[in-house]
Structure formats: C-alpha cells, structure tokens
C-alpha positions in Angstrom: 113.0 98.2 82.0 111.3 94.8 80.7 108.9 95.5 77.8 106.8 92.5 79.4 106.2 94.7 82.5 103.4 96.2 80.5 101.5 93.1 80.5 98.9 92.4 77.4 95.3 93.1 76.8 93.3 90.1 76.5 92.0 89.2 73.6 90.4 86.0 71.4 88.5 83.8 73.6 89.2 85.8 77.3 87.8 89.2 75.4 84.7 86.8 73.8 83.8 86.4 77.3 84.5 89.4 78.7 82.0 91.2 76.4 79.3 89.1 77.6 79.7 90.6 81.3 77.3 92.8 82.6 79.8 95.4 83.3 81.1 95.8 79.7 79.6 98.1 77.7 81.1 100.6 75.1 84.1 99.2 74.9 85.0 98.9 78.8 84.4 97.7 82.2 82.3 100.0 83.7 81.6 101.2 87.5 78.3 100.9 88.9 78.0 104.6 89.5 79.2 107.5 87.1 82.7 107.5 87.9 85.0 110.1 86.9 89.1 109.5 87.2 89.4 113.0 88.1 87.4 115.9 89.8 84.9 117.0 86.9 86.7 120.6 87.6 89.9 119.8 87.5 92.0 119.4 84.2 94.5 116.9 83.9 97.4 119.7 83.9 96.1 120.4 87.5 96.9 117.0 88.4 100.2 117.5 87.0 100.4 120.4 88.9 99.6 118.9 92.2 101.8 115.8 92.1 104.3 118.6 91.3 104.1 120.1 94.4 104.7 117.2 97.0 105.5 118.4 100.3 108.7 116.7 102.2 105.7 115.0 104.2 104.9 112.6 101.7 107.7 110.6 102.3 108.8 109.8 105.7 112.0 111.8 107.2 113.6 108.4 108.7 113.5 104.5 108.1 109.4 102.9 108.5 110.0 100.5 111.6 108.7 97.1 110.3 109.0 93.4 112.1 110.9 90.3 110.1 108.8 87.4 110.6 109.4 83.7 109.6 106.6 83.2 107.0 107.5 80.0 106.5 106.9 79.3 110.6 103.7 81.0 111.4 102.1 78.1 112.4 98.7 80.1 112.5 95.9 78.4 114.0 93.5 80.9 113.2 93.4 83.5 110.3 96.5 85.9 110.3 97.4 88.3 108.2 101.2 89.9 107.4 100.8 93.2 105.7 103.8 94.7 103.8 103.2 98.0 103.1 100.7 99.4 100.5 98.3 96.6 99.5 100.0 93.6 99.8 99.7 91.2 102.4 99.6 87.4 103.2 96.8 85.2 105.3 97.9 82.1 106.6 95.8 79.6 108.5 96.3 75.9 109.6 99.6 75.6 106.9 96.9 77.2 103.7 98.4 80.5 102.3 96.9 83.3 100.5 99.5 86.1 98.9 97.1 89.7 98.0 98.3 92.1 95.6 102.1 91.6 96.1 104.5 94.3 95.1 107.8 92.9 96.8 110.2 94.4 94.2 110.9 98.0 95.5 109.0 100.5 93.3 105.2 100.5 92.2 105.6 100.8 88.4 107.2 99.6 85.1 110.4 101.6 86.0 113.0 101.4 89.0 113.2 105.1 89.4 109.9 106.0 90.1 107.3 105.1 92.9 110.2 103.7 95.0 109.2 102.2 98.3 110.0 104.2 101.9 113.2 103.5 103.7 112.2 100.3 106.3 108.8 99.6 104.1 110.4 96.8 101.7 112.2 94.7 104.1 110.2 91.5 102.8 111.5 89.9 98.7 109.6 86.9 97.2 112.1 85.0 98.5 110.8 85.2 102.0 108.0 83.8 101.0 106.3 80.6 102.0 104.5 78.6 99.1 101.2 80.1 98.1 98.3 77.9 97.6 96.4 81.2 96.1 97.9 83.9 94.3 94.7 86.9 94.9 95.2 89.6 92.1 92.1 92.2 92.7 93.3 94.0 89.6 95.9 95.2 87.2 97.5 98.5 88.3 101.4 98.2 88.9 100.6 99.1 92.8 98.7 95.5 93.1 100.3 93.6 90.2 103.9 93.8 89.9 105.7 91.8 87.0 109.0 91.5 89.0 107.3 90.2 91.9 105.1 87.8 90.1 107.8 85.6 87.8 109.7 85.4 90.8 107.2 83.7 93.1 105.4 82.2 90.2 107.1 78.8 90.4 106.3 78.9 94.1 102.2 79.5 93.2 99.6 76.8 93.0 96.7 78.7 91.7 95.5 82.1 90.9 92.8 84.0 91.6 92.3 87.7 89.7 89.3 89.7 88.2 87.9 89.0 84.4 90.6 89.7 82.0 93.9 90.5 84.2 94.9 86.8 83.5 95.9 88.4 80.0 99.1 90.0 81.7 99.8 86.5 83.9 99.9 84.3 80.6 101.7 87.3 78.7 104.3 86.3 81.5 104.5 82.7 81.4 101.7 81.9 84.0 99.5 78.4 82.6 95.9 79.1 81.7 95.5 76.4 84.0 96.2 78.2 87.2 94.5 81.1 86.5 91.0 81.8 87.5 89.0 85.0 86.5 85.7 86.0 87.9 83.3 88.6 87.0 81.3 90.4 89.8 79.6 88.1 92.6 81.0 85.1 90.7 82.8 82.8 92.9 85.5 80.0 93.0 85.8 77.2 95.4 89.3 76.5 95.9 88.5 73.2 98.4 85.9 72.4 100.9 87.3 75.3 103.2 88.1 78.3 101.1 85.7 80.3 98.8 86.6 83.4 97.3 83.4 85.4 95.8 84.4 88.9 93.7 82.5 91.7 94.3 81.9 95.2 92.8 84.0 98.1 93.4 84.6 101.4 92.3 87.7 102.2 91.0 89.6 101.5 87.1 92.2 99.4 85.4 95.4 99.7 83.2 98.0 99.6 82.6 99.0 101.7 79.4 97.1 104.1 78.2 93.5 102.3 77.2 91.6 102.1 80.7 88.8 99.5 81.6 89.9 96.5 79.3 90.4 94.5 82.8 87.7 94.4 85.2 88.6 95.4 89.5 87.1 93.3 91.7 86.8 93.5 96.1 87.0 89.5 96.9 84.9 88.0 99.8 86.9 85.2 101.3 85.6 82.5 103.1 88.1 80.8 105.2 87.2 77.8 107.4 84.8 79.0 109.8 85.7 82.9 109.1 84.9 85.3 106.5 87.1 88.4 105.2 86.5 91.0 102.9 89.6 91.7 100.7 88.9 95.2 99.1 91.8 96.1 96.5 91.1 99.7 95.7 87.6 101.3 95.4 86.1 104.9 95.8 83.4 104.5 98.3 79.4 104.2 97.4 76.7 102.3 98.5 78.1 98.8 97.5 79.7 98.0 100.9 76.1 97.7 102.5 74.9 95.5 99.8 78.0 93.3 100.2 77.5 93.6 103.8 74.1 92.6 103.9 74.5 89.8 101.6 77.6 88.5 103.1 78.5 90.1 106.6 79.4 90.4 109.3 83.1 89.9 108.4 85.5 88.7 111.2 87.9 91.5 109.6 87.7 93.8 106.7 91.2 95.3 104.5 89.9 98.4 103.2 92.2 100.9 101.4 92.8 104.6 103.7 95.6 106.0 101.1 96.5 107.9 98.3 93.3 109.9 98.4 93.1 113.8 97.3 90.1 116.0 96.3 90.9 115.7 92.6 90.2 111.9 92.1 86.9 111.5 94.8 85.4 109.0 93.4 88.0 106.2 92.8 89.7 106.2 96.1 88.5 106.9 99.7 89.3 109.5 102.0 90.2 107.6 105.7 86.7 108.9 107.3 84.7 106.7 104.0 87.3 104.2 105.6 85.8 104.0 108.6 82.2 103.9 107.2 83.1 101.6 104.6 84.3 99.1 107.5 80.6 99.7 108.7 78.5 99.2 106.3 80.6 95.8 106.0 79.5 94.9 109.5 83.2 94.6 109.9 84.0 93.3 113.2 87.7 94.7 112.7 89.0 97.1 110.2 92.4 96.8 109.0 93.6 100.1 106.7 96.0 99.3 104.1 97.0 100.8 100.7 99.2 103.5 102.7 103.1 103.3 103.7 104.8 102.0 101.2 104.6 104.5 98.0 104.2 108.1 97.1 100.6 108.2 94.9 99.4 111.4 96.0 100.2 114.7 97.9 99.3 114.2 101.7 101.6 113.2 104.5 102.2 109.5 104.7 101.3 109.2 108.0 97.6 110.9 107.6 96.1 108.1 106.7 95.8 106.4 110.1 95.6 109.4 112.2 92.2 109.9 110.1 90.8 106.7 109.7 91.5 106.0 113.8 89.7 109.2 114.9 86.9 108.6 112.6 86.8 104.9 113.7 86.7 105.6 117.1 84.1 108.0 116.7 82.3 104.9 114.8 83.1 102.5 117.8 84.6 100.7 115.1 87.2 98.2 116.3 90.7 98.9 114.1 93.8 97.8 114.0 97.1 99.2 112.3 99.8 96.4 112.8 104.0 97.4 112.2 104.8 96.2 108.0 105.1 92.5 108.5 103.9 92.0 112.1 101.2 89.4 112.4 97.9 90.2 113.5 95.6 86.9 114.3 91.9 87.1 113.7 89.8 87.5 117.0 93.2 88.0 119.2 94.0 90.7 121.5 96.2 93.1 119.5 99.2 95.3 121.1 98.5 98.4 119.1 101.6 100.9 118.7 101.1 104.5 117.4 104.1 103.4 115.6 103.5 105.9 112.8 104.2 109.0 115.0 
C-alpha cells in the first residue's frame, strides 16, 4: 500500500476559498437536505453486521461478459459513451475525449485486497486508453478517484475537471495546479467553444480518511456540441433532479447511479426505482444506470440493480439502456439491448 493513496486535505489558499462557498458551514460541505450517512435507527455496529453477512449473490458465480473495444479508434461522430463497470466511463465525440471517475486498477480502495473487481469486469487498464482532453473527477471516494489509476494516465491528461477541494489529492500526487479546475455548485467551466461542464448539487459525502465533508461532490451537466448530458457521480435522491432538469433539461442521456443501495444508508444512495424517477425528473431522454458491476459496496445481488431500475423504467416509459462493460453506446442510435446480466 502507497501512503499517497490517501490523498491530502486541502488547505491554505484552496481551503480560504472553500470556506467562502455556500455549502460550507460548521466545518464541512454540507447537503442541501438533512442527510444522514446511516439509517437514523441503525448503529454503526449494524452496518458492520450487515456487510458481514454478504450472500454468495453479491458477487457473480462466473466471469462478467464485457466487449474490448479500440478506444483509440472510435471514430465517434456523435456522443458515445464506453462504460467500465462501476462509475467509470469514457465519452468520445469527433476525436474530443472525456474519462469519468476512472477506477482501472482492480480494487476500489487504498488496499489490493479489498473491494476487488468481479471476474470479466476489469478487462480495460489505463493503458488502453486514448488521450484525455478532460479528466471529470465528481468527487473523492476511492470508488470514483483511484490513485493507481490516476498517476498512470496522468501524463496522458490535458486538463481536469473535479468538485471544490478534491484538487488537494491530484496536486498531493503530482498533478499541476494548472490543469486542475474546481467548481462549487452551479459554477461552470468552458473548456472551448463546444464543451461546457456546469457542477451541480447532489446528495451524497466525501472522504477519504476518517474526517468527512472537507471535499465538496458535485453531479456535472455537460454540454457537448449540440447535446447535453447529465453526469451524476453518486447522490441519494431528492428534489434537485427537477430543479436541474428544469433549468437545464431535457438531456439527450442521463448516467445516474442504480447500485450499492440498502435500507441502512437511504439517503446517500438511490434505490433503482429513485433511478428511474431520478432519469425523469431530468427529462432524460435516455437513462443509462451505472455505479453497479464492478465492486462489492453493499449486501444485494449484483445483478438487482438492472432488473429494478428496467421494471421501474418501463413502468415510467422511460427509455434505458444497459450496454455490456466496454461496449459503445452512441447518443440518439438504435441500441441492441442484451439481458446480458441474467
């Protein structure tokens, strides 16, 4: 294990701004709503308990099938995203690529031994891929920002985009200032005349040792040529996806989080039918589920995420789609579904 993995809080100038943010107060970033970590009822020991008592069905009995694709030769001439299991996932249009969240090096924490990724679900390593013109970091937990994945694409990187203070951890690990863009809720950063990202609230935490809320979690808006995206990272669900979807929708596709979920942490992840709603209240014209299929984070089976989330979405009419771990899905293209998760 790296020391470094652990990133650093930020301090001297980054925390002189941070305090002036509307979402600081006491000492942290703070959710919207009242937002507990765990079920008010519930003690931490029963969380203990209940990671304790996996079922086999968490984990997969055979290899994830997944699709190796040439990142490098997409040639995308609209929008299309290559997910890779959990939250990570690339969008590539017209040569321009954008790299979310990427955990690439086979476990989602500090140490190799636990949160190790399913059989067939970590096919892809940073060496596959393609140049990034935008590194997208929605915030600092080891599931969306990985240490081992991020020095090894960071001479690859031209800029970064993250929430107000994670850039602590990036320059902790070599990263220049200079590449490194944080932005406070419904700030925004225009990375040329065709791409816009805008971060927006959501409900959820940060950190990455044991003082929370020091880094703030954003959802991103992306505006992409002629299409607009909504990135979510991870978030609890409440009534900020219809303010983000009145103010900025309708979305040619919306990446929402459907995983990981349990009774004893409501509020800072979604169950798959909040999913669904979520996607809604977006005016999503697509919803794409991800945070699923890659790690072990909670207790159900690791294939209930999209059995939920497509019931409820059908019963929605919400258009969804659920591609294979890196097969591409184009924007506004007829998709091939496969109930490949069966």
């Amino acid at each position: 294990m790296d020391i470094k993995a652990f990133g650093k809080l930020p301090a001297d100038v980054r925390k002189k701004r941070i305090k002036t943010s509307l979402q600081y107060r006491d000492g942290s970033f703070q959710n919207i709503l009242p937002t507990a970590i765990k079920r008010e009822d519930a003690s931490y020991l029963d969380l203990f308990k209940t990671l304790l008592s996996q079922p086999k069905t968490v984990r997969p009995g055979q290899g994830i099938p997944s699709v190796k694709t040439d990142l490098r030769n997409l040639n995308a001439k609209v929008p299309t995203v290559v997910w890779f299991g959990h939250s990570s996932y690339l969008i590539s249009h017209q040569g321009f690529n954008i790299f979310v969240d990427p955990v690439l090096s086979g476990h989602a924490s500090p140490v190799s031994f636990f949160g190790k990724a399913f059989l067939g679900a970590d096919i892809y390593k940073a060496e596959d891929m393609p140049d990034i013109d935008v590194l997208l970091i929605t915030h600092d937990h080891y599931d969306h920002l990985d240490y081992e994945t991020i020095t090894k694409l960071h001479p690859n990187i031209k800029q970064i985009v993250t929430s107000l203070g994670a850039g602590s951890h990036l320059e902790y690990w070599g990263i220049a200032p200079d590449k490194i863009t944080e932005l406070d809720w419904w700030q925004s950063a225009k990375i040329n005349q065709e791409v816009e990202f805008t971060a927006t609230p959501a409900r959820h935490f940060s950190g990455r040792g044991l003082k929370r809320g020091q880094s703030l979690w954003s959802s991103f808006v992306l505006k992409l040529n002629d299409y607009k995206i909504f990135l979510g990272g991870d978030s609890g669900y409440d009534g900020q996806f219809k303010v983000i979807g009145d103010k900025f929708g309708p979305f040619d596709l919306a990446l929402l989080e459907c995983g990981q979920y349990n009774i004893n942490w409501p509020d800072i992840h979604m169950m798959p039918e909040q999913t669904a709603q979520a996607a809604q209240d977006l005016q999503a014209k697509v919803l794409m589920p991800v945070h699923w299929a890659k790690f072990t984070l909670s207790v159900h089976p690791w294939n209930e995420p999209p059995i939920r989330v497509m019931a409820e979405a059908k019963a929605l009419h919400q258009p969804i789609v659920i591609p294979q771990i890196g097969e591409p899905y184009a924007i506004g293209e007829e998709f091939d579904q496969k109930i490949w998760w069966e």
